[in-house]
Backbone atoms as SQL, in Angstrom:
CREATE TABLE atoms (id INTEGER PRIMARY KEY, chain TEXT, resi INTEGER, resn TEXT, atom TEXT, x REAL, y REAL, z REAL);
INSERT INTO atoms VALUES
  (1, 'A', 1, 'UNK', 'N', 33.544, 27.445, 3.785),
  (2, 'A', 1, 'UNK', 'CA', 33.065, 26.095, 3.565),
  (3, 'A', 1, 'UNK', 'C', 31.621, 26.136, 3.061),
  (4, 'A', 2, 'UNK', 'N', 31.256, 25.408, 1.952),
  (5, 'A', 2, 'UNK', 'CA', 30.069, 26.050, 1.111),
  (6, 'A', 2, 'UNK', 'C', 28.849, 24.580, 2.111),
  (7, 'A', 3, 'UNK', 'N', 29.777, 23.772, 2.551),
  (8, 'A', 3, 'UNK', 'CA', 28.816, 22.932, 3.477),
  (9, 'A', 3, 'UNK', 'C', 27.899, 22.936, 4.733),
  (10, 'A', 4, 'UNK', 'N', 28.714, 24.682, 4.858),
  (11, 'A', 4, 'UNK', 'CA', 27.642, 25.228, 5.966),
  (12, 'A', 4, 'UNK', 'C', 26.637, 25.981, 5.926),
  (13, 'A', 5, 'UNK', 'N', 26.294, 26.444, 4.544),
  (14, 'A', 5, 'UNK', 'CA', 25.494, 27.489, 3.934),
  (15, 'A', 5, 'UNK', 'C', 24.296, 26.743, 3.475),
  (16, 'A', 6, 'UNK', 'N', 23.385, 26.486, 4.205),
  (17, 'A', 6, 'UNK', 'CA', 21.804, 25.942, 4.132),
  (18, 'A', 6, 'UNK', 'C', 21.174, 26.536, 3.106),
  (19, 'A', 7, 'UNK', 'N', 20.754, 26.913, 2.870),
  (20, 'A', 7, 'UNK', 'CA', 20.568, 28.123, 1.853),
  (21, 'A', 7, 'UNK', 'C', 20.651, 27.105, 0.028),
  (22, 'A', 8, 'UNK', 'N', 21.358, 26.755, -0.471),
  (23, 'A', 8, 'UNK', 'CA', 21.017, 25.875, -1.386),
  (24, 'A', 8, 'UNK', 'C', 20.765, 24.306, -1.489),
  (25, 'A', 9, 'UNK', 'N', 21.267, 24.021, -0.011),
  (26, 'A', 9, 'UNK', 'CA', 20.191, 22.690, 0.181),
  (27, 'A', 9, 'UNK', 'C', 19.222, 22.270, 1.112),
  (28, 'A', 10, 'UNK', 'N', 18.615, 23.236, 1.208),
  (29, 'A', 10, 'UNK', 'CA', 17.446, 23.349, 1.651),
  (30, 'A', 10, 'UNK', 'C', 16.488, 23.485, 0.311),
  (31, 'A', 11, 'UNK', 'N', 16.648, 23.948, -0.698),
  (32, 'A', 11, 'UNK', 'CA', 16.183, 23.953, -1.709),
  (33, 'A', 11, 'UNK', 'C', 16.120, 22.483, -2.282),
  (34, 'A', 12, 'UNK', 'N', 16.940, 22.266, -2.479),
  (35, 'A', 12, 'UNK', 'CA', 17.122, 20.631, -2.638),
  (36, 'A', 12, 'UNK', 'C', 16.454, 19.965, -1.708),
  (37, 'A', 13, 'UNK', 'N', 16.530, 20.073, -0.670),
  (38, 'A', 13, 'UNK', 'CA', 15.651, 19.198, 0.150),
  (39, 'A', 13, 'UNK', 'C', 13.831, 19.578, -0.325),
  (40, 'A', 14, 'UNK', 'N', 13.486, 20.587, -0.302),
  (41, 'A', 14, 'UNK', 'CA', 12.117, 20.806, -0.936),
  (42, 'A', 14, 'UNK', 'C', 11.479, 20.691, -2.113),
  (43, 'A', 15, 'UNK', 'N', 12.302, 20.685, -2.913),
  (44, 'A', 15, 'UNK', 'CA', 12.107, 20.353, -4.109),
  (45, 'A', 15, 'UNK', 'C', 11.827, 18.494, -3.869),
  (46, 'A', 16, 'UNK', 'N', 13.337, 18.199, -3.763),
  (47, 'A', 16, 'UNK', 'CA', 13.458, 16.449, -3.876),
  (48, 'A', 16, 'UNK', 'C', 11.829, 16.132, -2.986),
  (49, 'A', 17, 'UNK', 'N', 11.249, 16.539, -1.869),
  (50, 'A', 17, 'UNK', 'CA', 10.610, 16.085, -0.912),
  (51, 'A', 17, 'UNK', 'C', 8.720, 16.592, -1.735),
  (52, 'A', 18, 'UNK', 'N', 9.193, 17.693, -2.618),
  (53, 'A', 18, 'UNK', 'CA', 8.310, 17.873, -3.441),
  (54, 'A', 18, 'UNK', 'C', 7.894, 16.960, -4.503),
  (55, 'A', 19, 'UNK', 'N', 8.772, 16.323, -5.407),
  (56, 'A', 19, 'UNK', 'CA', 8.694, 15.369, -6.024),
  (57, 'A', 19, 'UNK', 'C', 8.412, 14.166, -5.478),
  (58, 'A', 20, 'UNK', 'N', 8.891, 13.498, -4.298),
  (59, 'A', 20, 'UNK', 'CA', 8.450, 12.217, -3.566),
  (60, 'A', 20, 'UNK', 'C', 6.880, 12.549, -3.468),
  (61, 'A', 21, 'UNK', 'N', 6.528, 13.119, -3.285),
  (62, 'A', 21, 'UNK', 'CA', 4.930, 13.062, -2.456),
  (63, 'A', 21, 'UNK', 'C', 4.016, 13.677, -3.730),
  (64, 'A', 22, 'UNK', 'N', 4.269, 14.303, -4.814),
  (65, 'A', 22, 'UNK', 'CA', 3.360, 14.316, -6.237),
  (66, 'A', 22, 'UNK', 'C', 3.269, 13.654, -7.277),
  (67, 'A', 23, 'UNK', 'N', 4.781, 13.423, -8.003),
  (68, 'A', 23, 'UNK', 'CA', 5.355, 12.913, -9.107),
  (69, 'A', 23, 'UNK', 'C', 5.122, 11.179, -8.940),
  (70, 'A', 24, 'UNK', 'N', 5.782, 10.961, -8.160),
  (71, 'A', 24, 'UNK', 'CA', 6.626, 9.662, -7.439),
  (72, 'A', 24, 'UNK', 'C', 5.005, 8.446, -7.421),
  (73, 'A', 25, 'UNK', 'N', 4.281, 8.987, -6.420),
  (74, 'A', 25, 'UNK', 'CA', 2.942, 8.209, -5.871),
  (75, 'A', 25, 'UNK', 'C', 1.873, 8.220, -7.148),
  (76, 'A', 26, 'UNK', 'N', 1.896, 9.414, -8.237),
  (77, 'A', 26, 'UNK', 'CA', 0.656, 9.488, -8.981),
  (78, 'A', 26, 'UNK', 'C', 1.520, 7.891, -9.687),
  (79, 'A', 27, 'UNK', 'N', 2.641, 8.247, -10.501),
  (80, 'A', 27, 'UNK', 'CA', 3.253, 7.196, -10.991),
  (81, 'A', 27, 'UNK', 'C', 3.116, 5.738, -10.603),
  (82, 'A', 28, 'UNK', 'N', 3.166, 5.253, -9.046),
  (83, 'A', 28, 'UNK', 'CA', 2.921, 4.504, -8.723),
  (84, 'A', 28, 'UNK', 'C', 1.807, 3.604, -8.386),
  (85, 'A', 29, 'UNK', 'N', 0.747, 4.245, -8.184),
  (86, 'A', 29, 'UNK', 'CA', -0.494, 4.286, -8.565),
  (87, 'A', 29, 'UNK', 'C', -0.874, 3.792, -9.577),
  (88, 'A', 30, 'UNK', 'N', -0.829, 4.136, -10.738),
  (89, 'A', 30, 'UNK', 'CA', -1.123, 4.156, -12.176),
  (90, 'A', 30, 'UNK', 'C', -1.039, 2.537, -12.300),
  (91, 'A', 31, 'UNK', 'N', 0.301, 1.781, -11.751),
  (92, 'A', 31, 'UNK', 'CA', -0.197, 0.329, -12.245),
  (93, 'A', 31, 'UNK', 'C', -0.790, -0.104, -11.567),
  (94, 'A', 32, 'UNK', 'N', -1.663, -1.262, -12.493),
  (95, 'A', 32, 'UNK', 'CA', -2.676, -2.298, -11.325),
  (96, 'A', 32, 'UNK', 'C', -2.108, -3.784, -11.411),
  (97, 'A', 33, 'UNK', 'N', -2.644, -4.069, -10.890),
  (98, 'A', 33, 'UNK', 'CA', -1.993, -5.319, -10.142),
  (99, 'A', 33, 'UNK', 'C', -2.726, -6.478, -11.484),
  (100, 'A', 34, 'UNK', 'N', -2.257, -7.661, -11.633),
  (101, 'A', 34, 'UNK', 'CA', -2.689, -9.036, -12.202),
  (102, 'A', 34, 'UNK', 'C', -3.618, -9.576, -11.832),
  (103, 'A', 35, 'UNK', 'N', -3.375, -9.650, -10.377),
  (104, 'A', 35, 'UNK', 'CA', -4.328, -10.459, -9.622),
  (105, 'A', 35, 'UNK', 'C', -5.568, -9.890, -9.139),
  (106, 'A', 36, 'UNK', 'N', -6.592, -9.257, -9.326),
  (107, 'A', 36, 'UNK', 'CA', -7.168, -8.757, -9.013),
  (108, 'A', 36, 'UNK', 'C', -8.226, -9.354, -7.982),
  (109, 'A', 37, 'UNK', 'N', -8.247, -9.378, -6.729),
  (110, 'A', 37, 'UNK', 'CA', -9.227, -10.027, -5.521),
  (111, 'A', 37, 'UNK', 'C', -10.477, -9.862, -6.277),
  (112, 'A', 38, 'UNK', 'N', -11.260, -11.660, -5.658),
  (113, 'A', 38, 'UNK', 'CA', -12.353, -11.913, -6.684),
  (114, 'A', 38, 'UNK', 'C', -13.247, -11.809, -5.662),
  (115, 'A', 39, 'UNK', 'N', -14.719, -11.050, -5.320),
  (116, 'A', 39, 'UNK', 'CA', -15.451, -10.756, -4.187),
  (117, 'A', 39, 'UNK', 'C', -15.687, -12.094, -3.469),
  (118, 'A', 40, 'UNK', 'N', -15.961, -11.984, -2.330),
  (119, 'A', 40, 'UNK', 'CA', -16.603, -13.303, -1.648),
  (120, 'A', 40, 'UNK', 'C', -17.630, -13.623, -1.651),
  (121, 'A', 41, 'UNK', 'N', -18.239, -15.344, -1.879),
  (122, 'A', 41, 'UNK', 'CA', -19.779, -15.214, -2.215),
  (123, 'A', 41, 'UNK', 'C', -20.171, -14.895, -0.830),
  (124, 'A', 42, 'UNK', 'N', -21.248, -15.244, -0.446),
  (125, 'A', 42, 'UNK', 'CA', -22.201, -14.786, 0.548),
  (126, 'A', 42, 'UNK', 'C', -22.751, -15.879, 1.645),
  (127, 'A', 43, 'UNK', 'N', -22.802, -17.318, 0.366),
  (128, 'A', 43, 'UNK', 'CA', -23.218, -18.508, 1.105),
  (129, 'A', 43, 'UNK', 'C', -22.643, -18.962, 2.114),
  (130, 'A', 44, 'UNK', 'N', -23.397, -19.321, 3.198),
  (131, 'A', 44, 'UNK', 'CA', -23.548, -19.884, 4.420),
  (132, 'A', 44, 'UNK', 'C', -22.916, -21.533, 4.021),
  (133, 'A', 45, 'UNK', 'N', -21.998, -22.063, 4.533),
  (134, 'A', 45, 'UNK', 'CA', -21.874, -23.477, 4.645),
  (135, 'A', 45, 'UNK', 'C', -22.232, -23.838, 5.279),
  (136, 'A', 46, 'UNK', 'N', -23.044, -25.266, 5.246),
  (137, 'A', 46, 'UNK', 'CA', -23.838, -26.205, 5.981),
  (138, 'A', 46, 'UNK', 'C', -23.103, -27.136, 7.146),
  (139, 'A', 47, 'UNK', 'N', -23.396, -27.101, 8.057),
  (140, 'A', 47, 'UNK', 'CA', -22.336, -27.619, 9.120),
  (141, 'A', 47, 'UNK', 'C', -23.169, -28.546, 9.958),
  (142, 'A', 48, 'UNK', 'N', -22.689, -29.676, 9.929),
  (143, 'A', 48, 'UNK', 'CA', -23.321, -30.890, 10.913),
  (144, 'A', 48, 'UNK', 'C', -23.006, -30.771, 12.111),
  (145, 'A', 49, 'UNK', 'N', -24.279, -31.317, 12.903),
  (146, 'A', 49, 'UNK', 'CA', -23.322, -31.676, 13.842),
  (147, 'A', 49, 'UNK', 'C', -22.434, -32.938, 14.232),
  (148, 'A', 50, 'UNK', 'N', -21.485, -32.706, 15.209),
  (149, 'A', 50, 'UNK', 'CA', -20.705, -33.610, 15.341),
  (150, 'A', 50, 'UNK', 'C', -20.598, -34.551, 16.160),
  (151, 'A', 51, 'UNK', 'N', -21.370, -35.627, 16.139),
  (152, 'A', 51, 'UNK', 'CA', -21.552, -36.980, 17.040),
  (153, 'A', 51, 'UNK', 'C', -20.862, -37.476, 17.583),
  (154, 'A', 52, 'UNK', 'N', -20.102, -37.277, 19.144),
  (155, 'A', 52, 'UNK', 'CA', -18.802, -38.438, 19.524),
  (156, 'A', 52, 'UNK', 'C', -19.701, -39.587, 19.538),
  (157, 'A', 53, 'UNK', 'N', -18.629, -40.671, 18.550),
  (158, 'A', 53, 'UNK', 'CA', -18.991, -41.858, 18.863),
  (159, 'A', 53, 'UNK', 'C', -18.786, -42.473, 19.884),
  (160, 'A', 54, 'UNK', 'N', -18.608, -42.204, 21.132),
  (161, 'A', 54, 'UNK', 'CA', -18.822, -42.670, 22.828),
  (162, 'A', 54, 'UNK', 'C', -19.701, -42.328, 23.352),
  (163, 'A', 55, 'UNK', 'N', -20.653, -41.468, 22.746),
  (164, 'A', 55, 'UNK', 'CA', -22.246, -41.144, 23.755),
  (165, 'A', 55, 'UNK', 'C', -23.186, -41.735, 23.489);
């Protein structure tokens, strides 16, 4: 039974597991996105205070 003989897929498994983690990620990487996040300003908003009208 050639399904018990590790030996050529184990190769396959290192290889395939070789390609996921070099090939696969540089590729994926490479595109950038549309939307690109626009920095946040810095300014402080001005905040009142808040008067109950019962005191």
């Amino acid at each position: 039974m050639p399904q018990l003989n590790p030996a050529p897929w184990f190769v396959i498994l290192l290889f395939s597991w070789l390609i996921f983690l070099t090939i696969i990620p540089t590729k994926v990487l490479n595109h950038t996105s549309p939307n690109e996040p626009a920095p946040l300003t810095a300014e402080k908003h001005k905040t009142q205070p808040w008067d109950w009208p019962w005191q």
